[in-house]
KOLTITI-739787 format. One line per field, with one value per residue (C-alpha): y, z, x negated; chain; residue in three letters. Coordinates in nm, 3 decimals. Layout:
N
c2 = Y, ...
c3 = Z, ...
c1 = X, ...
chain = A, ...
resn = ALA, ...
This chain:
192
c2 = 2.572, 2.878, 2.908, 3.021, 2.857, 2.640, 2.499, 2.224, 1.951, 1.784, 2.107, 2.057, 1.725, 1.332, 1.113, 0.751, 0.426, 0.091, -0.235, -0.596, -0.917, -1.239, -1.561, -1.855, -1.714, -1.385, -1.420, -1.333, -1.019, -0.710, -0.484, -0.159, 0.261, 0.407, 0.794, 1.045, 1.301, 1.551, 1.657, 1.942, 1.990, 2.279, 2.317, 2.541, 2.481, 2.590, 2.472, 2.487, 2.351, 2.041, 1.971, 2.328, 2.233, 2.065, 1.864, 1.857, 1.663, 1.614, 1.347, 1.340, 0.926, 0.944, 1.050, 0.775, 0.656, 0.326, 0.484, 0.166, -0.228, -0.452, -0.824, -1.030, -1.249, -1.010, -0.619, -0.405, -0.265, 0.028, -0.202, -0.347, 0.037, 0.106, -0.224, -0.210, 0.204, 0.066, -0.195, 0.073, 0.295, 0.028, -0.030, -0.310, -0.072, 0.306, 0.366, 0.676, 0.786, 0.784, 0.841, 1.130, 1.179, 1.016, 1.290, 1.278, 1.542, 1.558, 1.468, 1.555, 1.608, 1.489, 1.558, 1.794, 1.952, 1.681, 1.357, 1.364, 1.161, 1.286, 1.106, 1.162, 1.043, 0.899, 0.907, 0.614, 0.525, 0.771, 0.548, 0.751, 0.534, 0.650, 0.610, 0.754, 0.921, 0.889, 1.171, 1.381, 1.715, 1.743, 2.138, 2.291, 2.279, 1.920, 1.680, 1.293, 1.018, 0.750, 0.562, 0.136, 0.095, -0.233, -0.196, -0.402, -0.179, 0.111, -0.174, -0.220, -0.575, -0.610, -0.707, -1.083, -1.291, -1.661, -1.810, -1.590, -1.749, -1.398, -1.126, -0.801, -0.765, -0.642, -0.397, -0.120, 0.182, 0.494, 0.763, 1.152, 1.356, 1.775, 2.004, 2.305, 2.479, 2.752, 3.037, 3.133, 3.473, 3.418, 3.549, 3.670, 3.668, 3.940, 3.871, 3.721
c3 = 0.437, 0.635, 0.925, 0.795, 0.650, 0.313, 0.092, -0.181, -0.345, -0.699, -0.898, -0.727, -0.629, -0.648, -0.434, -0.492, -0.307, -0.458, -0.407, -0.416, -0.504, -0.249, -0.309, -0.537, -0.812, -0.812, -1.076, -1.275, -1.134, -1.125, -0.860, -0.900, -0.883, -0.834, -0.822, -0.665, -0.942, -0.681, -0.342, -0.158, 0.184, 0.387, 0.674, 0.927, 0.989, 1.291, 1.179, 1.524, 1.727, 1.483, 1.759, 1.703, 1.342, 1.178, 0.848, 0.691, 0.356, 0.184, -0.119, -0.341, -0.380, -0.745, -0.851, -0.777, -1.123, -1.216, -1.374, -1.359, -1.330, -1.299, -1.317, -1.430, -1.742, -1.983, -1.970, -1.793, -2.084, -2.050, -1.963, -1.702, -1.593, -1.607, -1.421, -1.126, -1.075, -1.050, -0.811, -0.621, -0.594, -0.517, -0.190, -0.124, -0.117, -0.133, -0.133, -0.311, -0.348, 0.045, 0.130, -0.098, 0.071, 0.268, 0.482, 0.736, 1.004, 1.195, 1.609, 1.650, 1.468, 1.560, 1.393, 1.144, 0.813, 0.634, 0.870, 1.037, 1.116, 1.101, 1.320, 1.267, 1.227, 0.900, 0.769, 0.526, 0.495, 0.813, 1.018, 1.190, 1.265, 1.335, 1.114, 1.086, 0.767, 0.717, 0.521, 0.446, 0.239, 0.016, 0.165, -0.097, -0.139, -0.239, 0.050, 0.021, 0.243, 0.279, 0.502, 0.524, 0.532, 0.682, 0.495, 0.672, 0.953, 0.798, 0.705, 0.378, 0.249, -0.001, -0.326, -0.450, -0.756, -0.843, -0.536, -0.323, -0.521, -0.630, -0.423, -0.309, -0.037, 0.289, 0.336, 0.113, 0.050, 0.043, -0.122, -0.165, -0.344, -0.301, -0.473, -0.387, -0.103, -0.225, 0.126, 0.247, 0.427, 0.764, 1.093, 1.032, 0.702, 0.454, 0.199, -0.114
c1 = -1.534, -1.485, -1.235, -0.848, -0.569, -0.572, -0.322, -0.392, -0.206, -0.196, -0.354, -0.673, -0.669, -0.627, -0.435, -0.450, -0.290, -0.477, -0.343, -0.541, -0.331, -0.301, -0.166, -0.207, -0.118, -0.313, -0.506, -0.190, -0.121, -0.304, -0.495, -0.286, -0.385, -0.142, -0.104, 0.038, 0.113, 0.312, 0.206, 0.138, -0.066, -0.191, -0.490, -0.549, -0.963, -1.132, -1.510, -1.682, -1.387, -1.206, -0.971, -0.763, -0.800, -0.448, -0.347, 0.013, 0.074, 0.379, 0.416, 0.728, 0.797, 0.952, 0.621, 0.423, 0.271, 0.085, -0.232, -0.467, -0.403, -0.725, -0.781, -0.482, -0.424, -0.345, -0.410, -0.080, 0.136, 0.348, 0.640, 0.508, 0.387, 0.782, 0.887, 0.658, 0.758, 1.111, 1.058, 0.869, 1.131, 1.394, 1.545, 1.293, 0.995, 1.036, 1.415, 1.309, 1.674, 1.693, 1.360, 1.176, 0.916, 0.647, 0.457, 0.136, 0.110, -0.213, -0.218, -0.592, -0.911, -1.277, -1.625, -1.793, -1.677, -1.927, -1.809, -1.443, -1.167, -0.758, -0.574, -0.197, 0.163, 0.266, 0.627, 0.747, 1.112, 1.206, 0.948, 0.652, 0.315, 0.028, -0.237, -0.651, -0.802, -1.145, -1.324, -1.639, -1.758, -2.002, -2.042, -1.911, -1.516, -1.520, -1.356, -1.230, -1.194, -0.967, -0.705, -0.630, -0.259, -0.038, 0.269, 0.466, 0.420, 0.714, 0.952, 0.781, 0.769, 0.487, 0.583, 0.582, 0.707, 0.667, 0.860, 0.553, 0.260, 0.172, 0.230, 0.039, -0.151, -0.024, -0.314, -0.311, -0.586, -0.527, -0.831, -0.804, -1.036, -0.953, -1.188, -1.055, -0.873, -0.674, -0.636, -0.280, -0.273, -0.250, -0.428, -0.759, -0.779, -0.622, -0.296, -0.420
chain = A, A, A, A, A, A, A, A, A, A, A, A, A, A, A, A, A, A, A, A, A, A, A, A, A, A, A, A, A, A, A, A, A, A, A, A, A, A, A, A, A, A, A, A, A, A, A, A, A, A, A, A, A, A, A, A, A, A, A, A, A, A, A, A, A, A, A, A, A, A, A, A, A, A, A, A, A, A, A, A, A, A, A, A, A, A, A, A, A, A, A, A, A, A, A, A, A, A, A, A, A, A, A, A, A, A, A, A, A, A, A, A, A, A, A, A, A, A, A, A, A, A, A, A, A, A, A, A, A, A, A, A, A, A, A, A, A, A, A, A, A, A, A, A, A, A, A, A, A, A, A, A, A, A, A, A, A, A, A, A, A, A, A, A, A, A, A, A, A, A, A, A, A, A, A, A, A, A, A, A, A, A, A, A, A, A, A, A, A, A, A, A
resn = UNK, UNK, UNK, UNK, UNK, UNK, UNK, UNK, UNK, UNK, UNK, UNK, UNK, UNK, UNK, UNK, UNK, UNK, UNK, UNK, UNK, UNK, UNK, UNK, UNK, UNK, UNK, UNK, UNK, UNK, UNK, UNK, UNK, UNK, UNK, UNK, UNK, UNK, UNK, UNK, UNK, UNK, UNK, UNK, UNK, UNK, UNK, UNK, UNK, UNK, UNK, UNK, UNK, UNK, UNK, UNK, UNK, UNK, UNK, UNK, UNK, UNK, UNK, UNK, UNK, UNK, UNK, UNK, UNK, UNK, UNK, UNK, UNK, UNK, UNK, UNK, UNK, UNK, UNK, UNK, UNK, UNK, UNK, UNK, UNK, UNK, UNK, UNK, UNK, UNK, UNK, UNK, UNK, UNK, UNK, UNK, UNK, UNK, UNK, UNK, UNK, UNK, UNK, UNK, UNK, UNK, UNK, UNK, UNK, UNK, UNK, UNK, UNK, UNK, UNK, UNK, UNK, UNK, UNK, UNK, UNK, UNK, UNK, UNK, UNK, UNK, UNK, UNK, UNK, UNK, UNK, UNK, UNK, UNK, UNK, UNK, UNK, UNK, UNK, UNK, UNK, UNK, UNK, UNK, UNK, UNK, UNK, UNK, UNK, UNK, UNK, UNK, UNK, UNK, UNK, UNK, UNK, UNK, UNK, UNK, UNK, UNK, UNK, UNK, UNK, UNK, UNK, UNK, UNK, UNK, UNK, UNK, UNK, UNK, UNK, UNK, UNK, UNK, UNK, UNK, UNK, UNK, UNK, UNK, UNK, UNK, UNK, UNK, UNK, UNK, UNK, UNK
Protein backbone atom coordinates (compact mmCIF):
# COMPACT_ATOMS: atom_id res chain seq x y z
CA UNK A 1 0.00 0.00 0.00
CA UNK A 2 1.38 3.25 -1.01
CA UNK A 3 1.74 6.26 1.36
CA UNK A 4 -1.75 8.64 1.53
CA UNK A 5 -4.89 8.47 3.19
CA UNK A 6 -7.48 5.42 3.02
CA UNK A 7 -10.93 4.89 3.99
CA UNK A 8 -12.66 1.36 4.29
CA UNK A 9 -15.39 -0.16 6.26
CA UNK A 10 -18.15 -2.87 5.68
CA UNK A 11 -18.16 -2.55 1.58
CA UNK A 12 -14.78 -3.93 1.46
CA UNK A 13 -14.44 -5.67 4.44
CA UNK A 14 -15.25 -8.15 7.41
CA UNK A 15 -15.26 -7.50 10.97
CA UNK A 16 -15.92 -10.29 13.26
CA UNK A 17 -16.03 -10.68 17.32
CA UNK A 18 -16.15 -14.70 18.19
CA UNK A 19 -17.02 -15.88 21.43
CA UNK A 20 -16.07 -19.48 23.19
CA UNK A 21 -18.47 -20.83 26.00
CA UNK A 22 -17.17 -21.61 29.83
CA UNK A 23 -18.85 -23.27 32.48
CA UNK A 24 -20.49 -26.54 33.27
CA UNK A 25 -22.93 -26.37 31.19
CA UNK A 26 -21.25 -25.29 27.93
CA UNK A 27 -21.84 -27.88 25.98
CA UNK A 28 -25.36 -26.41 25.66
CA UNK A 29 -24.52 -23.24 24.38
CA UNK A 30 -22.89 -22.19 21.36
CA UNK A 31 -19.45 -20.54 20.25
CA UNK A 32 -20.87 -17.34 18.55
CA UNK A 33 -19.64 -15.02 15.12
CA UNK A 34 -20.84 -12.41 15.36
CA UNK A 35 -20.64 -9.55 12.73
CA UNK A 36 -20.25 -6.31 12.31
CA UNK A 37 -22.50 -5.47 9.31
CA UNK A 38 -21.77 -1.42 9.69
CA UNK A 39 -18.52 0.26 10.21
CA UNK A 40 -16.45 2.65 8.78
CA UNK A 41 -12.55 3.39 9.32
CA UNK A 42 -9.95 5.55 7.71
CA UNK A 43 -5.78 5.42 7.63
CA UNK A 44 -3.35 7.77 7.04
CA UNK A 45 -0.10 5.27 6.02
CA UNK A 46 3.34 6.43 6.05
CA UNK A 47 5.04 2.94 4.71
CA UNK A 48 8.71 3.66 5.64
CA UNK A 49 7.99 5.40 8.98
CA UNK A 50 4.68 3.22 10.78
CA UNK A 51 4.96 5.40 13.74
CA UNK A 52 3.47 8.74 11.73
CA UNK A 53 1.05 6.20 10.38
CA UNK A 54 -2.72 6.33 12.29
CA UNK A 55 -5.98 4.03 12.49
CA UNK A 56 -9.60 5.32 13.28
CA UNK A 57 -12.60 2.81 13.23
CA UNK A 58 -16.00 3.44 14.02
CA UNK A 59 -18.69 0.44 14.57
CA UNK A 60 -22.44 1.16 14.81
CA UNK A 61 -23.60 -1.40 17.95
CA UNK A 62 -27.26 -2.08 16.59
CA UNK A 63 -25.62 -3.79 13.83
CA UNK A 64 -23.99 -6.42 15.38
CA UNK A 65 -25.52 -9.72 13.80
CA UNK A 66 -25.22 -13.44 14.94
CA UNK A 67 -24.00 -14.94 11.59
CA UNK A 68 -22.57 -18.36 12.99
CA UNK A 69 -23.20 -20.49 16.32
CA UNK A 70 -20.96 -23.71 16.73
CA UNK A 71 -21.07 -26.60 19.14
CA UNK A 72 -24.14 -26.78 21.36
CA UNK A 73 -26.99 -29.38 21.60
CA UNK A 74 -29.03 -28.45 18.93
CA UNK A 75 -28.11 -26.14 15.84
CA UNK A 76 -28.91 -21.98 16.61
CA UNK A 77 -32.35 -21.15 15.00
CA UNK A 78 -33.29 -17.81 13.94
CA UNK A 79 -34.92 -17.26 17.34
CA UNK A 80 -32.28 -17.77 19.20
CA UNK A 81 -30.29 -15.39 16.42
CA UNK A 82 -33.06 -12.71 17.55
CA UNK A 83 -32.78 -13.45 21.39
CA UNK A 84 -29.07 -13.30 21.84
CA UNK A 85 -29.00 -9.70 19.48
CA UNK A 86 -31.40 -8.48 22.16
CA UNK A 87 -29.58 -9.41 25.10
CA UNK A 88 -26.65 -7.82 23.30
CA UNK A 89 -28.06 -4.70 22.93
CA UNK A 90 -29.59 -4.61 26.43
CA UNK A 91 -28.35 -2.59 29.22
CA UNK A 92 -26.41 -5.61 30.53
CA UNK A 93 -24.07 -5.70 27.53
CA UNK A 94 -24.10 -3.01 24.84
CA UNK A 95 -26.67 -0.42 26.04
CA UNK A 96 -26.89 0.21 22.37
CA UNK A 97 -29.58 2.87 22.95
CA UNK A 98 -26.90 4.81 25.09
CA UNK A 99 -23.93 3.66 23.67
CA UNK A 100 -24.01 3.48 19.56
CA UNK A 101 -20.95 3.10 18.96
CA UNK A 102 -17.84 1.38 20.02
CA UNK A 103 -14.73 3.11 18.29
CA UNK A 104 -10.70 2.37 18.31
CA UNK A 105 -8.35 5.24 17.65
CA UNK A 106 -4.73 4.38 17.14
CA UNK A 107 -1.82 5.68 19.93
CA UNK A 108 1.14 4.30 17.88
CA UNK A 109 2.11 1.97 15.16
CA UNK A 110 5.19 -0.52 14.93
CA UNK A 111 6.47 -2.84 12.06
CA UNK A 112 6.09 -3.40 8.29
CA UNK A 113 3.08 -3.22 5.91
CA UNK A 114 3.26 -7.32 5.89
CA UNK A 115 3.81 -7.70 10.01
CA UNK A 116 2.47 -4.76 12.42
CA UNK A 117 0.92 -4.16 15.52
CA UNK A 118 -1.89 -1.03 16.29
CA UNK A 119 -1.77 -0.14 19.55
CA UNK A 120 -4.71 2.16 20.49
CA UNK A 121 -7.61 3.25 22.71
CA UNK A 122 -10.80 1.35 22.52
CA UNK A 123 -14.23 2.88 23.34
CA UNK A 124 -17.08 0.47 24.75
CA UNK A 125 -19.92 1.83 26.83
CA UNK A 126 -18.05 5.50 27.07
CA UNK A 127 -15.02 3.48 28.67
CA UNK A 128 -11.54 3.94 26.78
CA UNK A 129 -8.89 0.90 27.32
CA UNK A 130 -6.28 0.34 25.58
CA UNK A 131 -6.07 -2.48 23.58
CA UNK A 132 -3.26 -4.05 20.59
CA UNK A 133 -4.33 -5.29 17.05
CA UNK A 134 -2.34 -7.72 15.54
CA UNK A 135 -2.22 -7.77 11.66
CA UNK A 136 -0.37 -8.54 8.36
CA UNK A 137 -0.70 -7.96 4.31
CA UNK A 138 -0.58 -10.22 1.89
CA UNK A 139 1.15 -7.11 -0.41
CA UNK A 140 -1.48 -6.55 -2.34
CA UNK A 141 -4.52 -4.55 -0.76
CA UNK A 142 -5.56 -7.45 1.35
CA UNK A 143 -4.87 -6.76 5.33
CA UNK A 144 -6.33 -8.76 8.57
CA UNK A 145 -5.26 -9.35 11.91
CA UNK A 146 -6.84 -9.67 15.05
CA UNK A 147 -7.24 -8.37 18.72
CA UNK A 148 -8.02 -10.69 22.31
CA UNK A 149 -10.57 -8.78 24.25
CA UNK A 150 -11.36 -9.00 28.40
CA UNK A 151 -14.78 -7.86 28.49
CA UNK A 152 -15.08 -7.28 31.78
CA UNK A 153 -12.54 -4.74 31.40
CA UNK A 154 -15.40 -1.82 29.73
CA UNK A 155 -18.00 -2.79 32.37
CA UNK A 156 -19.19 -5.61 30.27
CA UNK A 157 -20.37 -8.67 32.16
CA UNK A 158 -20.24 -11.69 29.90
CA UNK A 159 -23.33 -13.32 29.34
CA UNK A 160 -24.57 -16.41 31.45
CA UNK A 161 -27.83 -18.52 31.94
CA UNK A 162 -28.53 -21.63 34.03
CA UNK A 163 -27.83 -20.08 37.56
CA UNK A 164 -23.95 -19.39 35.72
CA UNK A 165 -23.50 -23.07 34.59
CA UNK A 166 -23.32 -21.73 31.07
CA UNK A 167 -21.98 -18.61 30.39
CA UNK A 168 -19.53 -17.00 27.76
CA UNK A 169 -16.23 -16.59 28.09
CA UNK A 170 -14.65 -13.50 29.43
CA UNK A 171 -12.08 -13.32 26.61
CA UNK A 172 -13.42 -12.48 23.43
CA UNK A 173 -11.66 -12.35 19.69
CA UNK A 174 -11.82 -9.95 17.61
CA UNK A 175 -10.63 -10.68 13.46
CA UNK A 176 -10.75 -8.12 10.48
CA UNK A 177 -10.22 -8.92 7.05
CA UNK A 178 -10.08 -5.44 4.55
CA UNK A 179 -9.45 -6.07 0.95
CA UNK A 180 -9.46 -2.88 -0.25
CA UNK A 181 -8.52 0.66 0.74
CA UNK A 182 -10.51 3.07 -1.04
CA UNK A 183 -7.99 6.84 -1.15
CA UNK A 184 -9.50 10.11 0.31
CA UNK A 185 -7.92 13.26 -1.22
CA UNK A 186 -5.73 14.60 1.03
CA UNK A 187 -2.02 15.99 1.01
CA UNK A 188 -0.04 14.61 -1.63
CA UNK A 189 -2.26 12.93 -3.42
CA UNK A 190 -4.86 14.50 -6.04
CA UNK A 191 -9.01 14.73 -5.44
CA UNK A 192 -10.53 11.54 -6.50
Amino acid sequence: MCDGMYSFGQSTGRLLIKTSRSGLGRKAGHDLTIEATRWSGNAIVVADDPGKSSVNVTVETESLTVREGSGGLKPLTDGDRTEIKKTLEGKALLHTAQHPTITFSSTSITGTPQSFEITGDLTIKGRAHSVTVHGGSDGDAMVSGWATLTQSTWGIKPYSAFLGALRLADEIRIEYRVTKFEPLPGPGQPPG
